[in-house]
NUSE-672252 format. One record per atom (N, C-alpha, C): residue number from 1; residue in one letter; atom name; x, y, z. Coordinates in pm, 1 decimal, decimal comma, padded with zeros to 6 digits. Layout:
// NUSE-672252
SITE/num/residuo/atomo/east/north/up
SITE/NUM/A/CA/X/Y/Z $
...
//
This chain:
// NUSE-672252
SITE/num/residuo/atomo/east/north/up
SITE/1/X/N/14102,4/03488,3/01323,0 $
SITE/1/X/CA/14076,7/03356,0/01375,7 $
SITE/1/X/C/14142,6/03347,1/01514,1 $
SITE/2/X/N/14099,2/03340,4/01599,6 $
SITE/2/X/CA/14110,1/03283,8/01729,4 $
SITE/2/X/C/14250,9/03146,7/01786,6 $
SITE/3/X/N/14366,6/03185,9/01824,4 $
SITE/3/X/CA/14427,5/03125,4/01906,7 $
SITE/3/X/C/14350,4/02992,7/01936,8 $
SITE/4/X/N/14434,0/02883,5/01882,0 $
SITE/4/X/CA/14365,0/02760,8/02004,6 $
SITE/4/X/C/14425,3/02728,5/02096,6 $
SITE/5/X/N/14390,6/02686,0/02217,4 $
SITE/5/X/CA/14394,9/02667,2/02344,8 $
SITE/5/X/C/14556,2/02609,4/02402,9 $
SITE/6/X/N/14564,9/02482,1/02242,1 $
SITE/6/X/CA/14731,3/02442,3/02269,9 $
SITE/6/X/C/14877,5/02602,6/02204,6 $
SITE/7/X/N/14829,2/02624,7/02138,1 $
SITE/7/X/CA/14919,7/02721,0/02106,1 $
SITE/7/X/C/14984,5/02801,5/02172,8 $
SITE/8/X/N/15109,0/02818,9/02182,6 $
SITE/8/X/CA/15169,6/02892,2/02247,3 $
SITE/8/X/C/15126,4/03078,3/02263,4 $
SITE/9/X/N/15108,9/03135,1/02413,2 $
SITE/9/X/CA/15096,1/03239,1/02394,3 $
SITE/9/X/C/15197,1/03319,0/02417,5 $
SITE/10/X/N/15204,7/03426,5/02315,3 $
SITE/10/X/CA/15294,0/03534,9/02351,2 $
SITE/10/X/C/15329,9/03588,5/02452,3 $
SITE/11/X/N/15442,9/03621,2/02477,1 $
SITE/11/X/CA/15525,5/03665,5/02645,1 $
SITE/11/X/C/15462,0/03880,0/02591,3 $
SITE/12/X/N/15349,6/03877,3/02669,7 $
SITE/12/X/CA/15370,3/04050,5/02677,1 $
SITE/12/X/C/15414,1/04130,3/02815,9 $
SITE/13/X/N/15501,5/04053,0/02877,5 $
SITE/13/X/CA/15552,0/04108,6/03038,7 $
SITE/13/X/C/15696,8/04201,2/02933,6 $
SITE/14/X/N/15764,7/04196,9/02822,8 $
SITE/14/X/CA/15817,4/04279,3/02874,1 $
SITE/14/X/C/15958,9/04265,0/02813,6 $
SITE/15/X/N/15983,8/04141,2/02940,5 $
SITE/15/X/CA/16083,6/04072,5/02988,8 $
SITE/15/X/C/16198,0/03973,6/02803,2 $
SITE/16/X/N/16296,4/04017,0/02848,5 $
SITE/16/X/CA/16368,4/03863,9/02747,3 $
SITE/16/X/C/16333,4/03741,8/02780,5 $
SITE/17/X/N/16307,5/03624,8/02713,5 $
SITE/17/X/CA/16235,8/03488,7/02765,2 $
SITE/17/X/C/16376,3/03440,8/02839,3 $
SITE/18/X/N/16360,1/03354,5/02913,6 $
SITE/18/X/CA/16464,4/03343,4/03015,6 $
SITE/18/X/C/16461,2/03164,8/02961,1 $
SITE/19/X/N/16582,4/03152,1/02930,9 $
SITE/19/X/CA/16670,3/03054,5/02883,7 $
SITE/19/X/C/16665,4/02957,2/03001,7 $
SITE/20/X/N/16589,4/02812,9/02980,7 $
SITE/20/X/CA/16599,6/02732,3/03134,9 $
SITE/20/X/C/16744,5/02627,6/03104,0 $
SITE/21/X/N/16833,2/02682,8/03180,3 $
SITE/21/X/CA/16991,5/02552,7/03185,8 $
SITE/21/X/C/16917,9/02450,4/03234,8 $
SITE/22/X/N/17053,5/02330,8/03104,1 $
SITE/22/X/CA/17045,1/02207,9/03176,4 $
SITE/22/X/C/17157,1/02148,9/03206,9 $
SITE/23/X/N/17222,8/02238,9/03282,2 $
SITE/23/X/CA/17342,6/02148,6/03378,4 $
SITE/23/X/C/17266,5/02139,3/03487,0 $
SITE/24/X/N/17320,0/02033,3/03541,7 $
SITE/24/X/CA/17235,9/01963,4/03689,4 $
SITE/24/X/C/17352,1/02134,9/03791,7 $
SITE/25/X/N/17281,1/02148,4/03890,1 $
SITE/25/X/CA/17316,1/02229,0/03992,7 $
SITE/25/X/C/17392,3/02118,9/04132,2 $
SITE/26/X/N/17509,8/02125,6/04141,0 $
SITE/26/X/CA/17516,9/01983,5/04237,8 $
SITE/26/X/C/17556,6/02083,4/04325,9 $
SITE/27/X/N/17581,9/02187,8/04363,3 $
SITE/27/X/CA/17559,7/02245,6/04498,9 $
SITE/27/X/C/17450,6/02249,6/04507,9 $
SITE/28/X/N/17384,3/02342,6/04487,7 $
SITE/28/X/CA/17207,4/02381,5/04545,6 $
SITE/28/X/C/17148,9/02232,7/04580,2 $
SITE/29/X/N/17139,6/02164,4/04493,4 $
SITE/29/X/CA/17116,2/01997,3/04460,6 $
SITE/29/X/C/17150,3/01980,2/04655,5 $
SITE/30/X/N/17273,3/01963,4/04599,6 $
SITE/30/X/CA/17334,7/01911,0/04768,7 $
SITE/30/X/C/17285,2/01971,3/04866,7 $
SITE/31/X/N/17323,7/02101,6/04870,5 $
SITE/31/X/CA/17232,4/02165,4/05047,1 $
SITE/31/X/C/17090,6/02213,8/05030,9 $
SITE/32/X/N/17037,5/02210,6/04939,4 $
SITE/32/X/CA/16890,1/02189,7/04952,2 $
SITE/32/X/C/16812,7/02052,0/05015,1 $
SITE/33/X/N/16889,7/01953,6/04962,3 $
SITE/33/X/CA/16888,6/01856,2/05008,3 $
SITE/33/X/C/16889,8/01834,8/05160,8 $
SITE/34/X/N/16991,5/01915,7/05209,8 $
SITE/34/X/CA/17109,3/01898,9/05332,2 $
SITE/34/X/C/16953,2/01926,2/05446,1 $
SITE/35/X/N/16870,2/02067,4/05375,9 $
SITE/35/X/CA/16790,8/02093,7/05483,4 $
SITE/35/X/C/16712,4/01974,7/05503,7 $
SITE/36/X/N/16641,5/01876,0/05398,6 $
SITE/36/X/CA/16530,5/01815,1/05404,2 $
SITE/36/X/C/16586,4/01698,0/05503,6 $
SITE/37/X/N/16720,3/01708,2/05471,4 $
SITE/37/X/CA/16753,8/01523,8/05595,1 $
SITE/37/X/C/16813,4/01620,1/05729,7 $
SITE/38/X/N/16800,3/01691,9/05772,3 $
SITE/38/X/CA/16819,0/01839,0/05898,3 $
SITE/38/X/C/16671,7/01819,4/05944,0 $
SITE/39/X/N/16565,5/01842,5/05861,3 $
SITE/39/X/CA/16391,6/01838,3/05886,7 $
SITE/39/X/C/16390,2/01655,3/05943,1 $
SITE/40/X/N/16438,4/01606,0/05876,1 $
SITE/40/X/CA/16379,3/01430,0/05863,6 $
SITE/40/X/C/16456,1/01395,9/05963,4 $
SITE/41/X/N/16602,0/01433,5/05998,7 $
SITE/41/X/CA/16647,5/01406,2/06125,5 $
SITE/41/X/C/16576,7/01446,8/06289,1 $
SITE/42/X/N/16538,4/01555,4/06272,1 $
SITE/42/X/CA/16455,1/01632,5/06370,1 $
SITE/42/X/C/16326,9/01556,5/06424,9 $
SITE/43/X/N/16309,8/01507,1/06290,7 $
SITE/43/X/CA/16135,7/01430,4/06351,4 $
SITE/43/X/C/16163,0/01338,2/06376,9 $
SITE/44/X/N/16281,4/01277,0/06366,4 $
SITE/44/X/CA/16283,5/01152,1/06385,6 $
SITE/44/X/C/16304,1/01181,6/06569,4 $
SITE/45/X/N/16391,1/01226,1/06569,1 $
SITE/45/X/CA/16429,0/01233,8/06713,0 $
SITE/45/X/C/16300,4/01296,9/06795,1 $
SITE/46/X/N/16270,5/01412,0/06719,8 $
SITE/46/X/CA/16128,2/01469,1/06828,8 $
SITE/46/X/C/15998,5/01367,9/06836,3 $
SITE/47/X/N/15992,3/01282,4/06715,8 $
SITE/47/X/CA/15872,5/01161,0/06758,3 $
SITE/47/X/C/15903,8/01068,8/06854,2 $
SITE/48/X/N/16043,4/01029,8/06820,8 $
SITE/48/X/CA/16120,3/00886,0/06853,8 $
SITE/48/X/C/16095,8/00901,3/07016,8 $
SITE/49/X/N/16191,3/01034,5/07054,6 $
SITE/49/X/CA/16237,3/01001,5/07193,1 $
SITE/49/X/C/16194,3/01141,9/07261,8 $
SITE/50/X/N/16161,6/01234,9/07210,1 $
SITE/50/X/CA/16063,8/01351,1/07244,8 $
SITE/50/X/C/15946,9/01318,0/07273,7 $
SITE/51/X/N/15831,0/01231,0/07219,2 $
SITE/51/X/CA/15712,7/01226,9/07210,6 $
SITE/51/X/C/15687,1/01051,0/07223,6 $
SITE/52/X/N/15733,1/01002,6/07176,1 $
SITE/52/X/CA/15730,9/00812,0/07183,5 $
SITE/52/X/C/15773,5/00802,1/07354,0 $
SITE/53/X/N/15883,8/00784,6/07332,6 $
SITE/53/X/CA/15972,7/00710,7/07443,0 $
SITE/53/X/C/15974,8/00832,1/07537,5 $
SITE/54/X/N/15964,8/00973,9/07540,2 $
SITE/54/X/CA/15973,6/01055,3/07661,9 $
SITE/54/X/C/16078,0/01046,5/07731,0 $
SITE/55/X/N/16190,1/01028,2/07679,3 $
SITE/55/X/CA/16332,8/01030,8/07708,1 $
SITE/55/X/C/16363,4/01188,2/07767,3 $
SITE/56/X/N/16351,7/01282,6/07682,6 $
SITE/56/X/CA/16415,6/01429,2/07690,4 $
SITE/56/X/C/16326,5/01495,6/07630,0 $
SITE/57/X/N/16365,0/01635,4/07626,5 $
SITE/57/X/CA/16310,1/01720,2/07542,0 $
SITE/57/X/C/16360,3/01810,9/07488,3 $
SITE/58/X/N/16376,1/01895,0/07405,7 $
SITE/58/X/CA/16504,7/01976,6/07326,0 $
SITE/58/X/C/16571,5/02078,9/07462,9 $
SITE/59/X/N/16480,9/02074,2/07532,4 $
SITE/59/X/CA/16562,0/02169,8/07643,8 $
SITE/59/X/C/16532,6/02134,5/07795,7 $
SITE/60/X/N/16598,9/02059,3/07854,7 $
SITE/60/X/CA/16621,4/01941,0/07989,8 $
SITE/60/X/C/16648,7/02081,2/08130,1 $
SITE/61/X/N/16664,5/02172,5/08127,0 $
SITE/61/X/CA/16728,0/02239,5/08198,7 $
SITE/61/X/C/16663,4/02353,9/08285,8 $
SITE/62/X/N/16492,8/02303,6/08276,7 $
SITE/62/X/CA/16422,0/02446,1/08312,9 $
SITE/62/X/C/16267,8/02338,5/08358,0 $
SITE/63/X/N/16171,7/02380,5/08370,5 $
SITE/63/X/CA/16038,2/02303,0/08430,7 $
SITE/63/X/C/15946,3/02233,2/08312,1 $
SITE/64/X/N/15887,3/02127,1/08329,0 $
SITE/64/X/CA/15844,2/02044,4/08230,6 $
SITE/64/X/C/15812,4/02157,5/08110,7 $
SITE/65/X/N/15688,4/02248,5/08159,5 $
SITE/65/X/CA/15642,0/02332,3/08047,4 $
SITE/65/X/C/15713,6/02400,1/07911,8 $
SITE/66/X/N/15854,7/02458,2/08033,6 $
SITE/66/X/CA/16014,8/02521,1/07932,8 $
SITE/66/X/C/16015,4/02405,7/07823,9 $
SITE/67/X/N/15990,8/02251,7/07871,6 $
SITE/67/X/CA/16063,0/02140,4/07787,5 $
SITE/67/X/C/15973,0/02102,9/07710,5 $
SITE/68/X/N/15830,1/02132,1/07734,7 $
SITE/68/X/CA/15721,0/02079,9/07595,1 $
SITE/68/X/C/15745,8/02231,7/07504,0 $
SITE/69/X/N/15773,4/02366,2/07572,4 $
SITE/69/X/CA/15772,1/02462,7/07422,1 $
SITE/69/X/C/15905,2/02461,5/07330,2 $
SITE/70/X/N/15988,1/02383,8/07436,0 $
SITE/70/X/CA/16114,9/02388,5/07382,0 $
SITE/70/X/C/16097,1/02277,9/07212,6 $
SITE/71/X/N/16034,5/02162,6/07258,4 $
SITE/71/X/CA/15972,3/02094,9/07143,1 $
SITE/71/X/C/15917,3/02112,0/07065,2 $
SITE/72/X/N/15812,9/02189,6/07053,5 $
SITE/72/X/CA/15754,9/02285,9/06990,4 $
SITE/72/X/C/15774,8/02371,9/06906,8 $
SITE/73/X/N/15930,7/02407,5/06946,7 $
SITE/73/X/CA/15993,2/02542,3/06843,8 $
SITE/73/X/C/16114,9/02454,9/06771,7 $
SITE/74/X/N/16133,5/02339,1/06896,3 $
SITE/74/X/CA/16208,0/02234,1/06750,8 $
SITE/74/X/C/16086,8/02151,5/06664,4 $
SITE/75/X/N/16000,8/02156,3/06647,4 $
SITE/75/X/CA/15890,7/02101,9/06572,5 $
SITE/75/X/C/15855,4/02228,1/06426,9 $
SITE/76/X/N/15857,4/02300,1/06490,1 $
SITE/76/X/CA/15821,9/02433,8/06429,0 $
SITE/76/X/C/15981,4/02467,9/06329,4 $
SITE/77/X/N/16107,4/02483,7/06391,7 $
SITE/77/X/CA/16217,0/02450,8/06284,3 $
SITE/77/X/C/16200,6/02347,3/06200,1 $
SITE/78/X/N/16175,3/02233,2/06228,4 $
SITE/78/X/CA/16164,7/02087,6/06121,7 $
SITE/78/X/C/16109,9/02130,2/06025,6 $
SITE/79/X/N/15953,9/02172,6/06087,5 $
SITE/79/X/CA/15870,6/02188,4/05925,1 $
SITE/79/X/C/15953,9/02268,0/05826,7 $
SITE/80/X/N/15999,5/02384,4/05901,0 $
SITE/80/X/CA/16030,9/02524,3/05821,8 $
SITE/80/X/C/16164,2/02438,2/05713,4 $
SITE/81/X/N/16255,9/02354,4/05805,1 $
SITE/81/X/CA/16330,9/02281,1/05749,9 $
SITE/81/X/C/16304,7/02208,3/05600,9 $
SITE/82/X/N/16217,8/02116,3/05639,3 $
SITE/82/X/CA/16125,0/02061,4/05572,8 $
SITE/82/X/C/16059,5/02144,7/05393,9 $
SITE/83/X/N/15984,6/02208,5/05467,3 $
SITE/83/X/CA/15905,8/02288,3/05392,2 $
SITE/83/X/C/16005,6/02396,7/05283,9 $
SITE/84/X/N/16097,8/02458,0/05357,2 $
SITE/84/X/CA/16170,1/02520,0/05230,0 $
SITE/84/X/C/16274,2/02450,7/05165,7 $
SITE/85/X/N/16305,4/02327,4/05225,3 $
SITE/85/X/CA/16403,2/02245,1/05163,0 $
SITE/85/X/C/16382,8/02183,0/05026,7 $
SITE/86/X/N/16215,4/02137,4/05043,4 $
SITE/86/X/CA/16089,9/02099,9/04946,5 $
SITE/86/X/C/16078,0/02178,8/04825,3 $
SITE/87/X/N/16046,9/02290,8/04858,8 $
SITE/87/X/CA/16021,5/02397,9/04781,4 $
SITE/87/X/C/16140,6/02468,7/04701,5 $
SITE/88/X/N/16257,8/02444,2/04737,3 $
SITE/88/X/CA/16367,1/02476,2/04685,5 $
SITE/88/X/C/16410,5/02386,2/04571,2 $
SITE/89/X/N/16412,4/02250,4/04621,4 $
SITE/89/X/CA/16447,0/02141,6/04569,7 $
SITE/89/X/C/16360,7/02118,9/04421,6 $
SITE/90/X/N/16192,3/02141,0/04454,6 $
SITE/90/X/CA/16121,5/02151,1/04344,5 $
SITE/90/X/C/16151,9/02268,5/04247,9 $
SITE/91/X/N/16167,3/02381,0/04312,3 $
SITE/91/X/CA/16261,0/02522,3/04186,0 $
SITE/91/X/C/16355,1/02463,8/04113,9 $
SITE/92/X/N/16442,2/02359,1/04179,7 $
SITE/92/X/CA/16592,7/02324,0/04104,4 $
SITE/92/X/C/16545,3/02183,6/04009,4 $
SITE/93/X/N/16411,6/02146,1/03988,3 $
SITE/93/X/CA/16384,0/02031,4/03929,3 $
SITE/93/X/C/16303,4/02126,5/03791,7 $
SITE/94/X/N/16197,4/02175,4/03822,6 $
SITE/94/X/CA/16158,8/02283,9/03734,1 $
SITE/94/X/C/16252,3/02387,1/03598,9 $
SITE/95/X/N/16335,5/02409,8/03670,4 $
SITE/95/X/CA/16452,1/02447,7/03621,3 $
SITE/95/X/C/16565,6/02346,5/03521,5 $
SITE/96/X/N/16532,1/02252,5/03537,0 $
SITE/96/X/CA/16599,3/02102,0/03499,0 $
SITE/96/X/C/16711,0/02177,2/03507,0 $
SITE/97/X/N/16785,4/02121,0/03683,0 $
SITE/97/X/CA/16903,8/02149,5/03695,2 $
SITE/97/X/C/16937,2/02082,9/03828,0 $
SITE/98/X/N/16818,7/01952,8/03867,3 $
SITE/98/X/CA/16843,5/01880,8/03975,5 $
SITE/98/X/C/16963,1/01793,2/03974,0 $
SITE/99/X/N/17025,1/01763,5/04013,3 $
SITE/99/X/CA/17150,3/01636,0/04024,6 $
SITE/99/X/C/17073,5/01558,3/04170,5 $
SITE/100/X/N/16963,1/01481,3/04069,8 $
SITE/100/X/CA/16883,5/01372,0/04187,3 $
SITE/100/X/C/17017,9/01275,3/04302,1 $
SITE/101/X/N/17134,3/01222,4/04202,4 $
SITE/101/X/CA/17210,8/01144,6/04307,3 $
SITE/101/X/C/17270,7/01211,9/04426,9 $
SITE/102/X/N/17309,8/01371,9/04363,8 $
SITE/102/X/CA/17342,4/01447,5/04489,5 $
SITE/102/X/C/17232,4/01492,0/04594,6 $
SITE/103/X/N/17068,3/01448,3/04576,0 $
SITE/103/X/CA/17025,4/01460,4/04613,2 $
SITE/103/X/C/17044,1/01391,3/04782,8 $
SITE/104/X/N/16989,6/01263,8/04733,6 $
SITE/104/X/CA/17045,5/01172,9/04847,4 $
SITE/104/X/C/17155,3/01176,3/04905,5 $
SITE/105/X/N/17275,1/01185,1/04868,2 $
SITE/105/X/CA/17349,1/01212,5/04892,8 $
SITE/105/X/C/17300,8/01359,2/05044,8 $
SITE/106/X/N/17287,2/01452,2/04969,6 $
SITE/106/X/CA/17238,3/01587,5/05076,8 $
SITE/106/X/C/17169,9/01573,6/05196,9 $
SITE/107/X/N/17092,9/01469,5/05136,7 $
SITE/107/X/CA/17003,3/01398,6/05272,6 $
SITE/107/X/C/17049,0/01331,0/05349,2 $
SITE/108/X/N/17170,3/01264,3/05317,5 $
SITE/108/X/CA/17237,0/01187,0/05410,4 $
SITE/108/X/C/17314,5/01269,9/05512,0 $
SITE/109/X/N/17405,8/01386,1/05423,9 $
SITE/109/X/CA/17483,0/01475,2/05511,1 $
SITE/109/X/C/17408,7/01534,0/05612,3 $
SITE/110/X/N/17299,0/01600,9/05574,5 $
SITE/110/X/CA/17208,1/01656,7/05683,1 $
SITE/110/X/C/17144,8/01576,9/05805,8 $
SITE/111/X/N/17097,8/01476,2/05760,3 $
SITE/111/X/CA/17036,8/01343,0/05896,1 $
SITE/111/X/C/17211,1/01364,1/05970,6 $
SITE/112/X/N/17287,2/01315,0/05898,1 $
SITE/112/X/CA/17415,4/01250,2/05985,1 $
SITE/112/X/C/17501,3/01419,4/06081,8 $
SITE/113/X/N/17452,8/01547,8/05965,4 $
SITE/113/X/CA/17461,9/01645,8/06034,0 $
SITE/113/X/C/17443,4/01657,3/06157,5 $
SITE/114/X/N/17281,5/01682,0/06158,6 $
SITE/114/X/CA/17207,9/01703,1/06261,5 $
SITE/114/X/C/17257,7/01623,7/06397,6 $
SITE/115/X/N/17274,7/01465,0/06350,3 $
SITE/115/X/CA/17236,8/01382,7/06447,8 $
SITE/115/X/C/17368,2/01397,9/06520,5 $
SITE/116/X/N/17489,1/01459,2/06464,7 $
SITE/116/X/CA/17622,2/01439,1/06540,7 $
SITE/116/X/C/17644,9/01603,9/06556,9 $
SITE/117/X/N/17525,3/01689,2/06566,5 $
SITE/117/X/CA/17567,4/01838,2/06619,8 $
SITE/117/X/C/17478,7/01804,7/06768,0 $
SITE/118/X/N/17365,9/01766,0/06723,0 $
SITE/118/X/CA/17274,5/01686,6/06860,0 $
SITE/118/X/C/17351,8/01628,3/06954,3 $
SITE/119/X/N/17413,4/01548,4/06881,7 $
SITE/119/X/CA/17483,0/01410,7/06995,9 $
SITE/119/X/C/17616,9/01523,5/07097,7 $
SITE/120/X/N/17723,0/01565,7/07025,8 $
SITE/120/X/CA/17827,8/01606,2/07052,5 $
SITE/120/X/C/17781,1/01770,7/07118,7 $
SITE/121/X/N/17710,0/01864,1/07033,0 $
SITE/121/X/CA/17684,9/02016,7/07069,1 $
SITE/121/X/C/17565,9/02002,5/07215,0 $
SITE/122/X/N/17437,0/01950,9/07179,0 $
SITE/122/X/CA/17369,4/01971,4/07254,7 $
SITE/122/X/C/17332,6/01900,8/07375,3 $
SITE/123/X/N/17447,3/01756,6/07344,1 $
SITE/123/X/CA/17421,7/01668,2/07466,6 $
SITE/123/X/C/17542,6/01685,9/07548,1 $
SITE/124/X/N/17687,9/01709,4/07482,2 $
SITE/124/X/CA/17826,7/01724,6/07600,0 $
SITE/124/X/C/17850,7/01830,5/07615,5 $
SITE/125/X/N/17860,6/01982,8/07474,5 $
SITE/125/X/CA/17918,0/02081,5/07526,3 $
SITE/125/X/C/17819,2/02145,0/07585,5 $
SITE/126/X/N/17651,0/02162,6/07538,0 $
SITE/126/X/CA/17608,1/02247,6/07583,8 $
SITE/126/X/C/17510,0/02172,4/07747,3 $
SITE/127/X/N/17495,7/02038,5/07680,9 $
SITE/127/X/CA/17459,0/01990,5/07816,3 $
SITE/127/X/C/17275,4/02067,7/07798,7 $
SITE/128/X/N/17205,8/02068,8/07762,6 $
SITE/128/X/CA/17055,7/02099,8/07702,9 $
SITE/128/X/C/16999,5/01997,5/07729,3 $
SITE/129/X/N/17022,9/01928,1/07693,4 $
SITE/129/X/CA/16980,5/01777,8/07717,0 $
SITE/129/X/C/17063,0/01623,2/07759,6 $
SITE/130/X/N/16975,5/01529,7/07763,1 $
SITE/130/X/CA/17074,7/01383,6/07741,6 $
SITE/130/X/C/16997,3/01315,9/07696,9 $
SITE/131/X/N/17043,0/01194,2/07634,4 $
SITE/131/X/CA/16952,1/01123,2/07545,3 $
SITE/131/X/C/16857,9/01055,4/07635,3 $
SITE/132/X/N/16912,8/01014,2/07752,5 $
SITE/132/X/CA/16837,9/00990,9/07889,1 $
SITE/132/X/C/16897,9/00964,5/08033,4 $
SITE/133/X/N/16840,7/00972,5/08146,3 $
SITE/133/X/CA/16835,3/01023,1/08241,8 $
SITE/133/X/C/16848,2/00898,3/08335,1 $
SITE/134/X/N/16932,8/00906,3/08466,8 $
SITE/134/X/CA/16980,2/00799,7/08542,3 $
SITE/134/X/C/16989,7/00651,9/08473,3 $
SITE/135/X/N/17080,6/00648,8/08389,2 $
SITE/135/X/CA/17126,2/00529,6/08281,8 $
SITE/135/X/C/17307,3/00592,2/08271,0 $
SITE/136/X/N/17329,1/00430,3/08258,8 $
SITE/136/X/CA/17512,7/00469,1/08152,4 $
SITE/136/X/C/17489,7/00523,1/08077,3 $
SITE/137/X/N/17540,9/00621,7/08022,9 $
SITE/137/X/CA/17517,3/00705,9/07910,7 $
SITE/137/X/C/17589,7/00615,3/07778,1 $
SITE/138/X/N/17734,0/00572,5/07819,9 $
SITE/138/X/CA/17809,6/00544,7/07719,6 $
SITE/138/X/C/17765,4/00472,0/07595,8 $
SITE/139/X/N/17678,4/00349,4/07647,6 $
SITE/139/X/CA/17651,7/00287,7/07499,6 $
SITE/139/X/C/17518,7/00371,9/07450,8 $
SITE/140/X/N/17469,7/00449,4/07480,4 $
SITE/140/X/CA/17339,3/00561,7/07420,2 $
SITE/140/X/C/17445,1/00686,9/07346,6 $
SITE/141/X/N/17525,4/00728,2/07434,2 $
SITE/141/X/CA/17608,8/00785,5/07319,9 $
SITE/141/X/C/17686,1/00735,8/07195,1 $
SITE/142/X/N/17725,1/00660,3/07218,3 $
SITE/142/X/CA/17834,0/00559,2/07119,6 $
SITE/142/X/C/17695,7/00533,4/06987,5 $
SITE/143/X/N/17590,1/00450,3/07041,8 $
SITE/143/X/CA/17489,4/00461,5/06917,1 $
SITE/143/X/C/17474,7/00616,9/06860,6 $
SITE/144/X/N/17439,3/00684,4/06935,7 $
SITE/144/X/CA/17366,8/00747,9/06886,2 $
SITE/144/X/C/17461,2/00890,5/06776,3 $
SITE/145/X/N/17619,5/00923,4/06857,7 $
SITE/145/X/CA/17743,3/00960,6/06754,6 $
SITE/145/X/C/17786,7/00819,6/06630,7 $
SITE/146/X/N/17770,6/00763,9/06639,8 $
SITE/146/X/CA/17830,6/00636,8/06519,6 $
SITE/146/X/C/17716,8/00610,6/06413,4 $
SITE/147/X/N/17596,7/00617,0/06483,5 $
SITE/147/X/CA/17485,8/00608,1/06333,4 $
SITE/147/X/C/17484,8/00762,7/06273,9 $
SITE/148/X/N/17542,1/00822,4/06351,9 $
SITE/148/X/CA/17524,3/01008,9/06268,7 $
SITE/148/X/C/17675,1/00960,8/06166,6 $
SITE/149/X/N/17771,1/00930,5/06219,0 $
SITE/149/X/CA/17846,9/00894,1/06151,9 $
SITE/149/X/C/17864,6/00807,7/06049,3 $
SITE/150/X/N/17806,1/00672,0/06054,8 $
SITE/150/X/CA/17767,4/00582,5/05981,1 $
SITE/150/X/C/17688,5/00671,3/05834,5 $
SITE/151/X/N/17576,6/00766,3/05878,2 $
SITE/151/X/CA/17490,3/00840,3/05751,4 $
SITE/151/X/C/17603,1/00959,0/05716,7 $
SITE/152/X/N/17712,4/01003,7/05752,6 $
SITE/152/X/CA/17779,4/01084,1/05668,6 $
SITE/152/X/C/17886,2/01005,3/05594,1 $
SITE/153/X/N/17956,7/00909,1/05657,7 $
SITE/153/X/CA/18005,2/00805,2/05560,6 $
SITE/153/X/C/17924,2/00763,8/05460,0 $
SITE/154/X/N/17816,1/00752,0/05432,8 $
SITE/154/X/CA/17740,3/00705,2/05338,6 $
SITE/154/X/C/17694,7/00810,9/05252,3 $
SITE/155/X/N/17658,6/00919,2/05287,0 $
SITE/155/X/CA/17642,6/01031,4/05209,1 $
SITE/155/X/C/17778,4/01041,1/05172,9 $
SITE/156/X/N/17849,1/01055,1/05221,6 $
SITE/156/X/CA/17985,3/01071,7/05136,9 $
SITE/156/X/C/18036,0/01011,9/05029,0 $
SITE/157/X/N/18027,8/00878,6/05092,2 $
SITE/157/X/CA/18023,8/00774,0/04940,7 $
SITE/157/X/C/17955,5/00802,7/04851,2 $
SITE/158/X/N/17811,2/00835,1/04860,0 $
SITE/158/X/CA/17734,2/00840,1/04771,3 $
SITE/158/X/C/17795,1/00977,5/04703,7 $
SITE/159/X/N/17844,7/01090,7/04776,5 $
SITE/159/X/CA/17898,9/01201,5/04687,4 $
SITE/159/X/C/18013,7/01181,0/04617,7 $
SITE/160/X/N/18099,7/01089,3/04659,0 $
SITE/160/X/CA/18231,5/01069,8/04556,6 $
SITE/160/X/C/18135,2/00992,1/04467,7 $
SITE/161/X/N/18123,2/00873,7/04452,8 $
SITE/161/X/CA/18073,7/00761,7/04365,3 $
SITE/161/X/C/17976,1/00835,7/04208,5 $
SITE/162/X/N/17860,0/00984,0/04297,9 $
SITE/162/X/CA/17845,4/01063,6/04210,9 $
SITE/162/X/C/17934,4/01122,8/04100,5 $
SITE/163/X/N/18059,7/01141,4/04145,5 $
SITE/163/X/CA/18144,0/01262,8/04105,3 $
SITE/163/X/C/18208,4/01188,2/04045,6 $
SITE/164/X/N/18236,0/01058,4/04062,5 $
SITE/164/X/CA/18313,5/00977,5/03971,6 $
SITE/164/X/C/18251,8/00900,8/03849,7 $
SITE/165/X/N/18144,8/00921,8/03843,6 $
SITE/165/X/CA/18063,0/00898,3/03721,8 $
SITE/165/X/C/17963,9/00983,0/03647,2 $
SITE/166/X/N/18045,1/01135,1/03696,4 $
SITE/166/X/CA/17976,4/01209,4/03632,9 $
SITE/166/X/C/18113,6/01259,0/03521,3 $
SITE/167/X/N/18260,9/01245,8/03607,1 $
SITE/167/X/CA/18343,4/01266,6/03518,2 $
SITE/167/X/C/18343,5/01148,7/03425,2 $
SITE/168/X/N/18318,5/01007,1/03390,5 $
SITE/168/X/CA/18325,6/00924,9/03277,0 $
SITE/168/X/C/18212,8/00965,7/03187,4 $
//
């Protein structure tokens, strides 16, 4: 008699059946996460003030063309950002071993990452860019380091507040 369709079929690979854990993973959880708000930070800035407002471009320091491919290959990181952050994140849900609160959490660190390696690395030390051009800089910097800050304070919270109600 013939197998029906719901019935389980036999494993003939071989292999021992592989045991799926269910402890949540709160690292992977966390910097899997970390990439997707790294991707979501990126677009924000490459739509916002790359492509919207025409403020800058990931690389200020060479002839318009240098500064649209320079966008381009930060467009091209985002997705990749994006895209394996996604795909990772869905392995660690599959697996039932997501820790969803550290999720957010990850996303926060990464936006607030990004936005204060941007602000501080690529706008003072390395000088690549500026957020914009014949203006005071000061209150464009001050926003733009304090809301990166503002989202790692908050990811942070959100990572203790996790951790403290995962121990009760």
């Amino acid at each position: 008699m013939p197998a029906s369709p719901d019935s389980p079929r036999p494993d003939t690979s071989g292999r021992a059946p592989r045991e799926v854990p269910t402890a949540p993973d709160a690292r992977r959880s966390l910097g899997y996460a970390a990439l997707i708000g790294i991707g979501v930070m990126a677009a924000i800035d490459e739509i916002v003030f790359h492509q919207l407002l025409q403020w800058h471009h990931f690389f200020d320091r060479a002839t318009p063309t240098i500064g649209i491919i320079s966008d381009g290959l930060l467009h091209a990181a985002e997705l990749l950002s994006l895209v394996i952050g996604t795909f990772l994140l869905l392995d660690l849900a599959r697996q039932r071993r997501l820790a969803m609160r550290l999720v957010w959490a990850g996303v926060l660190f990464g936006m607030g990452g990004f936005q204060l390696f941007d602000g501080i690395v690529s706008h003072k030390l390395l000088r690549i860019h500026q957020i914009r051009y014949d203006v005071d800089l000061l209150a464009y910097d001050l926003a733009w380091n304090l809301s990166a800050i503002a989202l790692l304070l908050l990811g942070a919270w959100l990572y203790r507040r996790t951790r403290q109600l995962r121990r009760r």
